[in-house]
Every structure is written in structure tokens, then in C-alpha cells.
C-alpha positions as CSV (number, residue, x, y, z in Angstrom):
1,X,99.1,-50.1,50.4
2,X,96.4,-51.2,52.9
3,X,94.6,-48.9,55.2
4,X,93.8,-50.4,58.7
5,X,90.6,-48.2,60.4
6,X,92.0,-47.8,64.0
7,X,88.9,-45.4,64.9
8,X,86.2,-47.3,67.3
9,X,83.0,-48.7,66.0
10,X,81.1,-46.4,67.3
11,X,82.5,-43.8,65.7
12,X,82.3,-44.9,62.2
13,X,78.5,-46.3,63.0
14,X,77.9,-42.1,64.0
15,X,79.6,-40.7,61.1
16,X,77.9,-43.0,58.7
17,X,74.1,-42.0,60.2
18,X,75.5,-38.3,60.2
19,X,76.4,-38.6,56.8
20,X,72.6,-40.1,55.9
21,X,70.9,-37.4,57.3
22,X,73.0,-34.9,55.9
23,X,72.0,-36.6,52.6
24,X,67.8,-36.9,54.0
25,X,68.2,-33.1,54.4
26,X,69.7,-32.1,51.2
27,X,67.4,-34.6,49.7
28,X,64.5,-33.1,51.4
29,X,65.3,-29.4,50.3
30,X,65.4,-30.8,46.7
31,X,62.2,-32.3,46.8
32,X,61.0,-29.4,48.4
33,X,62.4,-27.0,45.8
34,X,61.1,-29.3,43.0
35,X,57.8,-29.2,44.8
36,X,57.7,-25.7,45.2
37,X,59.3,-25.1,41.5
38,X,56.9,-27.2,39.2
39,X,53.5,-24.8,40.1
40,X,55.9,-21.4,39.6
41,X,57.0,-23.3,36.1
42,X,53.1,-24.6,35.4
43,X,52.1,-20.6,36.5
44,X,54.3,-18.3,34.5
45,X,53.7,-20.7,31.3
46,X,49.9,-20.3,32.0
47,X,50.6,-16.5,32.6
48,X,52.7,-16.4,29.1
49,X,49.5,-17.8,27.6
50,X,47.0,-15.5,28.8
51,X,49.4,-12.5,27.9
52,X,50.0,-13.7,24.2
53,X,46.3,-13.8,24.3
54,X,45.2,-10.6,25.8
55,X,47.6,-9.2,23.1
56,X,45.4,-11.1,20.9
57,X,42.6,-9.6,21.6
58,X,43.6,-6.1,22.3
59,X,44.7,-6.5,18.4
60,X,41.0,-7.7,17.4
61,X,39.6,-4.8,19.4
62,X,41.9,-2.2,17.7
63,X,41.1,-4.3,14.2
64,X,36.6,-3.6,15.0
65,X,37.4,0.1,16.2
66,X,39.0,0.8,12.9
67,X,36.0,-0.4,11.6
68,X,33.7,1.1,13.5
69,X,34.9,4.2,13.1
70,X,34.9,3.4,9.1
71,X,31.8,2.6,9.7
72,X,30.5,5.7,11.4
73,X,32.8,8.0,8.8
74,X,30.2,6.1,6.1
75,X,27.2,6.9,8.3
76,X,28.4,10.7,8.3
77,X,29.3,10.8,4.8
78,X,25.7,9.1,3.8
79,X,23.9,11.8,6.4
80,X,25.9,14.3,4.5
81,X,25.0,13.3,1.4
82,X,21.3,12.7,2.2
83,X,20.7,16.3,3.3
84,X,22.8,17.8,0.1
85,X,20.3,15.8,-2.0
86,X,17.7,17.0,0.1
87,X,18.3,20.9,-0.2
88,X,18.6,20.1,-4.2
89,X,15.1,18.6,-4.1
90,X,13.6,21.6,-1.9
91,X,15.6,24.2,-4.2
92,X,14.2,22.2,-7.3
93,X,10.4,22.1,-5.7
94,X,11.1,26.0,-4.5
95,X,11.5,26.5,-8.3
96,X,8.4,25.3,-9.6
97,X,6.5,25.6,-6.7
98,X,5.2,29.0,-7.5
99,X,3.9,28.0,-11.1
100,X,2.1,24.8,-9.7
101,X,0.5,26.9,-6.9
102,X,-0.7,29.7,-9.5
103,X,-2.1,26.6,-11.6
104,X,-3.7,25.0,-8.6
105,X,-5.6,28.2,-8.1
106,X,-6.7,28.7,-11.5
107,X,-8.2,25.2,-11.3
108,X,-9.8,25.6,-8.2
109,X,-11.4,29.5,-8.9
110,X,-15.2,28.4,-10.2
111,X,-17.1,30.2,-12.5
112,X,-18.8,33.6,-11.7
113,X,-15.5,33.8,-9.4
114,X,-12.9,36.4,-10.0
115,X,-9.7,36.8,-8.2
116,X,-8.2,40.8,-8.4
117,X,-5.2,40.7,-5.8
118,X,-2.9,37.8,-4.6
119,X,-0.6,38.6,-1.9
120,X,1.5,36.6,0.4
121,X,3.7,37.0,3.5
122,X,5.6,34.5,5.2
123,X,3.8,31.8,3.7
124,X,0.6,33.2,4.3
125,X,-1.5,34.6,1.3
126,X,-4.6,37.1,1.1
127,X,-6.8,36.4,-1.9
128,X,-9.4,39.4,-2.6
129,X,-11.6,39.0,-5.0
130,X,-15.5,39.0,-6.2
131,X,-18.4,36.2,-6.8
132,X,-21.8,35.8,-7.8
133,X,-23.0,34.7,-4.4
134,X,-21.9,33.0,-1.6
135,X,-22.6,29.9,-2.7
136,X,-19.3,30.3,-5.4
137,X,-17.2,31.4,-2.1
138,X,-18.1,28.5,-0.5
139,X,-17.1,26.1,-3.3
140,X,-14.0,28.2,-4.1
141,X,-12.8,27.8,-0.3
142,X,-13.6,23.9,-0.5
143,X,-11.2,23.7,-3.9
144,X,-8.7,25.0,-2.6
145,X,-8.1,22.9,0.6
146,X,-8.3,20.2,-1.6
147,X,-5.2,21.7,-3.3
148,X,-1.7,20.5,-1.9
149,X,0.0,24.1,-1.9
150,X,-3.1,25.4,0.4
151,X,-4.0,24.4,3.7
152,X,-6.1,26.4,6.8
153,X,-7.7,28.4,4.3
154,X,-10.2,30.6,6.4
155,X,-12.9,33.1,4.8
156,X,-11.7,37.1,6.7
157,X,-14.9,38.5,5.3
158,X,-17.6,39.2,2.5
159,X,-19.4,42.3,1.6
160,X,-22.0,43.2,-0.8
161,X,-21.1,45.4,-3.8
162,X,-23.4,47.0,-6.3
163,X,-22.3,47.0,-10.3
164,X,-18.9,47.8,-11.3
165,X,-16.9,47.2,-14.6
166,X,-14.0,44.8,-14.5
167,X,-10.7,45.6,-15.9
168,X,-11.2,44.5,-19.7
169,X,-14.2,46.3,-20.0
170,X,-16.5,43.5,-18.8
171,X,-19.5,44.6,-16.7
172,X,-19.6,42.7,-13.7
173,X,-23.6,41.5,-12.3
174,X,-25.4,43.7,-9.8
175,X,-25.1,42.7,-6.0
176,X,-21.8,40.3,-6.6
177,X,-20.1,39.8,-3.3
178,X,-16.7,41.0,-2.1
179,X,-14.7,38.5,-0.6
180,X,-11.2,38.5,1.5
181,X,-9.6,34.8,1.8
182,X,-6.5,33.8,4.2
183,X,-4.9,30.7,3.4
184,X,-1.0,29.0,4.4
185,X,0.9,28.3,1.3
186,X,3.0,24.6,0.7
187,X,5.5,25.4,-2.4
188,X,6.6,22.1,-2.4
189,X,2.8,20.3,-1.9
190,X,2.4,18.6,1.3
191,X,-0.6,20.6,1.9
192,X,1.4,21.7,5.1
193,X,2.2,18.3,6.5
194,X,5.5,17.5,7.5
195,X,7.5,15.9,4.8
196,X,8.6,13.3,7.2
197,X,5.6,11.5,7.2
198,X,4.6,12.7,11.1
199,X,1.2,12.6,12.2
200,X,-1.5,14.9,11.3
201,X,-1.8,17.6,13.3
202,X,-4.9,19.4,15.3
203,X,-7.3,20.8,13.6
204,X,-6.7,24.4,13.0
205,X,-2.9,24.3,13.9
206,X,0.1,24.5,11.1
207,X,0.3,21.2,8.7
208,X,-3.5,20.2,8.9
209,X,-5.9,21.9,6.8
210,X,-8.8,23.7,8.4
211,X,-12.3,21.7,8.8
212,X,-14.9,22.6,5.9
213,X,-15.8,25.8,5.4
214,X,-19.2,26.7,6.6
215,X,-21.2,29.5,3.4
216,X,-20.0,32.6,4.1
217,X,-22.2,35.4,5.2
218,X,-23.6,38.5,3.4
219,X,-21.3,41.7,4.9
């Protein structure tokens, strides 16, 4: 069958340019939406990305605080351990310590020195005894601040005694001298220094031994 167009020219010339703009238009939007569409595809795969790798990461932190914390459980458990071995060594040192001390002193007590009381308090000891002269004291006082378990040893007082007769029947020289000593005791032989290795301390105060005696005088 053959179609004849009766419509005018015109006519068909307007429909055809509606037609192309229609098809402008609706090509338009598209680019538009493509435009508009490729950075929102480009952004969410580069937001994708950055969560898979803050994922990552939070993983890794999670992974060093376990180890950390392993880590500081070892720290606590070595701390622990040091000070357990540490009250073993002072129980070990508080168990001998008396018999070195009582050697110490027998070492450092001269001749024509003899010691009749020993008595301690709170670390603190009083030695009485009796000497030839002061001289003997004076030597005696020096021994023992060279000995590690006594430190600020300081003279209280001497007097002068006539004859007397020693327990053992030995018959002690005329005018021997009386003699009252202070000194700190160190059981475990630091001479009174901190066992941390701390500085020395002031003359005169805990942990430093007293300066040299000067001869004591005749009471």
C-alpha cells in the first residue's frame, strides 16, 4: 500500500526539529547523569578502599594491644618475681647476718679491750665495755666503722675505773677505762648504704658512716 503525506511542509519540517530536541534533551540528561554518576562510582569505590583498610588497621592495633598487654603481664610477672627473690636474699642475709656481725666485732675489738654487754634496739646497738687507755678506744671505734654491719658509730662516754677482777678470774690493770659505744647495725653489710646503689649520704645522717673518731676523753 502507498502512504501519500497530505500534511503541509511546514508541519513535518516542525515535528522533525521537535523531535531533535526532544532527543538533545534526553541526550543531554544522559550525559549529565553519566557526568554526575562516574565521580559517585570513582567515590564509593575509593570509600570501599579506605574502609577495608581502616578495618585493616583497627585489626593490627587490636593484634600490638594484645601484645602489649602480654608484654606488660611479663613486666608484672618479672617485678614479681624480682622482689620474691629479693625477700629470699634479705631473709638468707637476715639469717647469717647476726653471726657475721658478732665475727666482725671480734675482729675489730684490739688487745687490752674487753667487751662485757652488747645490746641492740631497733638497729641501734650499745657496747659497754673496758680498755687499757684511750688510745685502745680510739682504735676499737676506727675498726669498727671500717666493718660493713657498723656504721655512725659514736663514743657516749668514758670513765676511769680503779682494779677489778674479770669474770674468769683474771685481774684486770689499775686505772683501765670504762667505755659506753653507740653504733647503727647493717645485718646484711652495706655499712648502712642503700642497697640500691644511691648516693652517699651526709655525714652523720642514716647510711653514711660517722667521720673519724677523735681519742676519747678521760671521764
Amino acid at each position: 500500500m502507498i502512504r501519500i503525506n497530505l500534511q503541509p511542509r511546514k508541519e513535518t519540517e516542525r515535528a522533525i526539529g521537535q523531535r531533535q530536541q526532544r532527543d538533545l534533551a534526553l541526550l543531554g540528561l544522559a550525559v549529565v547523569a553519566l557526568i554526575m554518576f562516574v565521580p559517585w562510582f570513582i567515590q564509593g569505590r575509593r570509600l570501599a578502599s579506605l574502609d577495608h583498610d581502616i578495618e585493616q588497621v583497627k585489626v593490627e592495633i587490636a593484634r600490638y594491644d594484645q601484645q602489649v598487654k602480654e608484654v606488660r603481664d611479663l613486666d608484672t610477672l618479672k617485678n614479681e618475681l624480682k622482689a620474691k627473690l629479693q625477700v629470699i636474699h634479705d631473709l638468707n642475709e637476715k639469717r647469717v647476718g647476726p653471726a657475721r656481725l658478732l665475727n666482725s666485732l671480734s675482729v675489730s675489738a684490739p688487745e687490752n679491750l674487753w667487751l662485757v654487754d652488747f645490746h641492740e634496739t631497733n638497729g641501734e646497738a650499745t657496747l659497754t665495755g673496758m680498755a687499757l687507755d684511750n688510745q685502745t678506744i680510739a682504735a676499737f671505734m676506727r675498726q669498727l666503722q671500717t666493718s660493713p654491719y657498723f656504721y655512725n658509730v659514736d663514743l657516749v662516754e668514758t670513765t676511769q675505773r680503779g682494779p677489778s677482777i674479770r669474770p674468769g678470774a683474771r685481774v684486770l690493770p689499775e686505772n683501765f677505762k670504762r667505755f659506753i659505744i653507740k653504733a647503727r647495725i647493717d645485718y646484711f653489710g652495706h655499712g648502712g648504704k642503700p642497697q640500691d646503689g644511691a648516693g652517699p649520704a651526709k655525714p652523720g645522717q642514716p647510711g653514711q658512716p660517722a667521720s673519724a673518731p677523735a681519742p676519747p676523753r678521760a671521764g
